[in-house]
C-alpha positions as CSV (number, residue, x, y, z in Angstrom):
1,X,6.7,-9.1,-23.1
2,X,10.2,-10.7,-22.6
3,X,12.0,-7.5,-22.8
4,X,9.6,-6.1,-20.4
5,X,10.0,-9.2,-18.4
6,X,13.8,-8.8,-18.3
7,X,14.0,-5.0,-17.3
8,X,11.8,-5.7,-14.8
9,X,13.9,-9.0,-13.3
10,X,16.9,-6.8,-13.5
11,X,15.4,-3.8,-11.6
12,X,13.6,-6.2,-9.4
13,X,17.4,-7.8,-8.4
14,X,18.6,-4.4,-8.0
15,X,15.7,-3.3,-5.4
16,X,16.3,-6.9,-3.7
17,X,19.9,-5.8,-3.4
18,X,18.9,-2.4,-1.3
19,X,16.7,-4.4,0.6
20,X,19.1,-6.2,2.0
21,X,21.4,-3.6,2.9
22,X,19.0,-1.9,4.6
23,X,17.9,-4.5,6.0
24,X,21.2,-5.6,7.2
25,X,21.9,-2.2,8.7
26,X,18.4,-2.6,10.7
27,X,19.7,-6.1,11.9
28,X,16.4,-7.3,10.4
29,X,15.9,-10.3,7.8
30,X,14.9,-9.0,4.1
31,X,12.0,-11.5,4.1
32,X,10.5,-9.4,6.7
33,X,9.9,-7.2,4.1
34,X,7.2,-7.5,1.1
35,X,7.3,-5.5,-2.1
36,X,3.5,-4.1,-3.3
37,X,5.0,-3.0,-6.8
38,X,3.0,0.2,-7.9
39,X,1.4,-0.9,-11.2
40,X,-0.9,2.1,-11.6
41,X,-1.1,3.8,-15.7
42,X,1.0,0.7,-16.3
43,X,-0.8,-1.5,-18.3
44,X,-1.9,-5.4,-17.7
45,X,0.7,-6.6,-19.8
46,X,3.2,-5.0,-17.6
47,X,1.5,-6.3,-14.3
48,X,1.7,-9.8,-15.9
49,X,5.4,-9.6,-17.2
50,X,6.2,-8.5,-13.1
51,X,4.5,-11.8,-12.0
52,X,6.2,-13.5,-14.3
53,X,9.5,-12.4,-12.6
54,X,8.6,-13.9,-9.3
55,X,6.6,-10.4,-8.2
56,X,2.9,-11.2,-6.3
57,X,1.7,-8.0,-4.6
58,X,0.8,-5.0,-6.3
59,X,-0.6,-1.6,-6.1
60,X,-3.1,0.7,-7.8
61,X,-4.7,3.8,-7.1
62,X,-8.1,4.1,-9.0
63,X,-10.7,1.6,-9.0
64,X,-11.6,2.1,-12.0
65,X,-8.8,1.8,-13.8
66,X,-7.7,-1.2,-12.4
67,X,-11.4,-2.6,-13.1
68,X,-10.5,-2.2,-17.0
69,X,-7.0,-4.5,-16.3
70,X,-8.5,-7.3,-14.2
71,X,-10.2,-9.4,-16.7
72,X,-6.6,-9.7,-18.2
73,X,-5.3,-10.4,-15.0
74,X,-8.0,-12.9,-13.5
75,X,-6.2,-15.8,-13.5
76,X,-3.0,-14.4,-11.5
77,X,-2.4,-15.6,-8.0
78,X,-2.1,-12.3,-6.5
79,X,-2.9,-10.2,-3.7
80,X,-4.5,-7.0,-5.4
81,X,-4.0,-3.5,-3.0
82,X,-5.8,-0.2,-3.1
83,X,-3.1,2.5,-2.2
84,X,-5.0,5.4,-3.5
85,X,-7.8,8.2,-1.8
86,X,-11.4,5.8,-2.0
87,X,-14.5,7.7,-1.6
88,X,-17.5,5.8,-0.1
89,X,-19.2,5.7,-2.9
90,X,-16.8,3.3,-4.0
91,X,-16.8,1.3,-1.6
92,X,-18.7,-1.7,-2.9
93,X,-16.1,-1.7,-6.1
94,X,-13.2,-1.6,-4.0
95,X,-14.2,-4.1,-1.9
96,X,-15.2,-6.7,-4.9
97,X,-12.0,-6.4,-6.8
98,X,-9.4,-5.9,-4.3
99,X,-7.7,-8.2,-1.3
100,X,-6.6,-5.1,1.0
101,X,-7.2,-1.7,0.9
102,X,-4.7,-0.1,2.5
103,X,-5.5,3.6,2.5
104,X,-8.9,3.6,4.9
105,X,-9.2,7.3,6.1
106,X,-12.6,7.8,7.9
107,X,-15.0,6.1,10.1
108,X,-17.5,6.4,7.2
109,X,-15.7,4.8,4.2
110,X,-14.5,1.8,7.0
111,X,-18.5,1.4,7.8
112,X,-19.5,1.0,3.7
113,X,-16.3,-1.3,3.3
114,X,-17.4,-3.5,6.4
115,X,-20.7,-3.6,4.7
116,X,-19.6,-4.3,0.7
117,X,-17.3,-6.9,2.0
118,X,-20.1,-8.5,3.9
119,X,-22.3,-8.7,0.6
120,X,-19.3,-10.1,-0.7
121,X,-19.0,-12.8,2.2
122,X,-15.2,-12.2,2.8
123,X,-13.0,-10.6,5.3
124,X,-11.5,-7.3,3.6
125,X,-7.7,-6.5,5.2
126,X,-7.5,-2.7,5.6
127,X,-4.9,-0.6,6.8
128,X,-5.6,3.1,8.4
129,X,-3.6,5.5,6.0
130,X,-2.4,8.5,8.6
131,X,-1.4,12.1,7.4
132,X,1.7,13.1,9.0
133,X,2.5,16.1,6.9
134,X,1.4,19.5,6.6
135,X,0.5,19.1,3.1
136,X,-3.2,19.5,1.9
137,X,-3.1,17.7,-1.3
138,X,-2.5,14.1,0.6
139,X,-5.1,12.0,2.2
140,X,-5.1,10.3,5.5
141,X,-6.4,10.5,9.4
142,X,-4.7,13.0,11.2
143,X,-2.6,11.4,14.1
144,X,-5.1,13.1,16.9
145,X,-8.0,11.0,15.1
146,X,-6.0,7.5,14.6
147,X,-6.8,6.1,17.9
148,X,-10.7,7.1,17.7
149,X,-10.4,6.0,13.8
150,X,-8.6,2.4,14.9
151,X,-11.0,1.5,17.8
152,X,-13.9,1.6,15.3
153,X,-12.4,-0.7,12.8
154,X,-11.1,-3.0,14.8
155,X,-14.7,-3.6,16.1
156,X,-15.6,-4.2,12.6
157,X,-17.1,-8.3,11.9
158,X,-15.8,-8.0,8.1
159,X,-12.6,-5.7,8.2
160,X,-9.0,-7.0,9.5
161,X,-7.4,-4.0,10.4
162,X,-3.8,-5.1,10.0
163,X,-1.7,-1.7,10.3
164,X,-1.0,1.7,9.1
165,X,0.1,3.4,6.0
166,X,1.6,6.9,5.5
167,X,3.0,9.2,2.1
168,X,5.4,11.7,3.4
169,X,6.7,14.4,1.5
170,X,8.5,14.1,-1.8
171,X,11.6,15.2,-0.5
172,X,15.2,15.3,-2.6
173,X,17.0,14.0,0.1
174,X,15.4,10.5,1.7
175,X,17.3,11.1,5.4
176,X,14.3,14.1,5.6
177,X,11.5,11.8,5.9
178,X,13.1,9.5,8.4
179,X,11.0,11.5,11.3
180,X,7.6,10.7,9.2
181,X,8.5,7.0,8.7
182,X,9.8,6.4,12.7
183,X,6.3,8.7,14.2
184,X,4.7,6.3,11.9
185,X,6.3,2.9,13.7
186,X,5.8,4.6,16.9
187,X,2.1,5.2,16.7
188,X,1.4,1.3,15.1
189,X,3.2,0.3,18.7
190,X,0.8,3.0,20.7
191,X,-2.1,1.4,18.6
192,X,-1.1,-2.0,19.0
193,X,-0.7,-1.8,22.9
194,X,-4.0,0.0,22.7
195,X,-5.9,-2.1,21.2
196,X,-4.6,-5.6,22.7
197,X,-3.5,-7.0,19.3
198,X,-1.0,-7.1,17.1
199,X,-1.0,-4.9,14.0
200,X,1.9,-6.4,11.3
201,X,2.2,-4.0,8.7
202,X,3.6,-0.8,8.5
203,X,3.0,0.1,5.0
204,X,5.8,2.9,4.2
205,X,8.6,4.3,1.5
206,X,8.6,3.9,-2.1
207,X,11.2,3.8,-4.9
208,X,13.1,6.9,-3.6
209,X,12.9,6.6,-0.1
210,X,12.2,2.8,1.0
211,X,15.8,2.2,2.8
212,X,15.1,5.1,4.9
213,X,11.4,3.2,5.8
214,X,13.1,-0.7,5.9
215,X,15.6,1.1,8.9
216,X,12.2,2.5,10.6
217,X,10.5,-0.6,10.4
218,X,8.5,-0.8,7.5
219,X,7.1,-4.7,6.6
220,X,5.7,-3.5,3.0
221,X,7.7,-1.1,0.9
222,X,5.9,0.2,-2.5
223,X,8.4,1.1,-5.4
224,X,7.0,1.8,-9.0
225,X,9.2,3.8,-10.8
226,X,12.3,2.0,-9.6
227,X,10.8,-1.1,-10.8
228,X,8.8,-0.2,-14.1
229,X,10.5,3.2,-15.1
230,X,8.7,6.6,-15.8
231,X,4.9,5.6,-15.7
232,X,2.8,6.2,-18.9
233,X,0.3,8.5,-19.4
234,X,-2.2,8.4,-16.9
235,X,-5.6,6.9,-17.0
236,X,-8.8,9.4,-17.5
237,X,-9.4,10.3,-13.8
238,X,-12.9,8.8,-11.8
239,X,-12.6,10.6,-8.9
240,X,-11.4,7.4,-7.0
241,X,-8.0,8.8,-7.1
């Protein structure tokens, strides 16, 4: 756990350091910025040794495999995000275990997560998680639905709609998805004039890419490899990918 702890601190100083020139370059303040660190196939001991390091947002993807670390993690002061594809029939889970869930795609996955979270007698953050790409293997709204998708949520008594999310393309050279990242900034501002209210996060880049996002605005960057390394072998999928 120390030599985890350690590698992580170091990688963690190093990401703080690219933050701040980026930062810097966007004449913006790095504490604008929060880091969700991507935890998911790492295990709970690995979530732990990041808090440890001063680390207190962080990623997963499947519900059900981060129901499996929670009970280790329970007493951590965190704020817990879903960043992966949820189907509605999940809904209820999701909404139980997690703070945020940033990657809300349809009208009918926001109306079961308006109702879990009322079960659950809280008020569920949620961010809309828009596709700008052509690529068919990513999730998301498209952007001709956003505006239809936002005015719904926004109406909803248990959901804070607090922003938007994207996942460009996987591409070698980080300049490439600076369009993605600033059409991205520019809809939240549409949105946000739209719908009368302000909408704080712009959920965008991750370990390869995040100075690219920090110059086009983004308020929450998510890096996992750059902080934890190659990830482990993946959990047994459970179709909450």
């Amino acid at each position: 756990m120390a030599d985890a702890a350690a590698t992580i601190a170091e990688n963690l100083a190093r990401i703080r350091e690219r933050i701040a020139r980026a930062a810097q370059r966007a004449g913006r303040r790095p504490d604008e910025i929060t880091i969700v660190a991507v935890t998911k196939t790492h295990p709970a001991e690995t979530v732990a040794a990041a808090f440890d390091v001063g680390l207190r947002h962080f990623g997963e993807n499947r519900v059900q495999e981060f129901e499996s670390k929670l009970p280790a993690l329970i007493s951590l002061k965190a704020t817990w995000h879903l960043i992966g594809h949820l189907q509605s029939n999940k809904a209820a889970r999701a909404a139980r275990l997690f703070d945020r869930i940033d990657s809300v795609d349809s009208l009918a996955l926001a109306q079961r997560l308006d109702a879990a979270a009322a079960a659950e007698n809280k008020h569920l953050g949620v961010l809309i998680e828009v596709h700008l790409s052509d690529e068919t293997t990513k999730s998301g709204v498209s952007e001709a639905e956003l505006a239809a998708l936002a005015e719904s949520v926004a109406t909803f008594p248990n959901l804070q709609l607090k922003g938007l999310m994207t996942i460009p393309p996987f591409l070698d050279n980080p300049e490439s998805v600076r369009p993605f990242f600033r059409k991205l900034a520019a809809l939240r501002e549409q949105l946000a004039r739209n719908l009368a209210r302000p909408l704080s996060t712009l959920s965008m880049g991750m370990s390869h890419d995040f100075e690219i996002a920090i110059e086009e605005g983004a308020t929450e960057i998510r890096p996992g490899t750059a902080l934890f390394g190659a990830r482990p072998v993946a959990y047994p999928a459970d179709n909450a990918l």
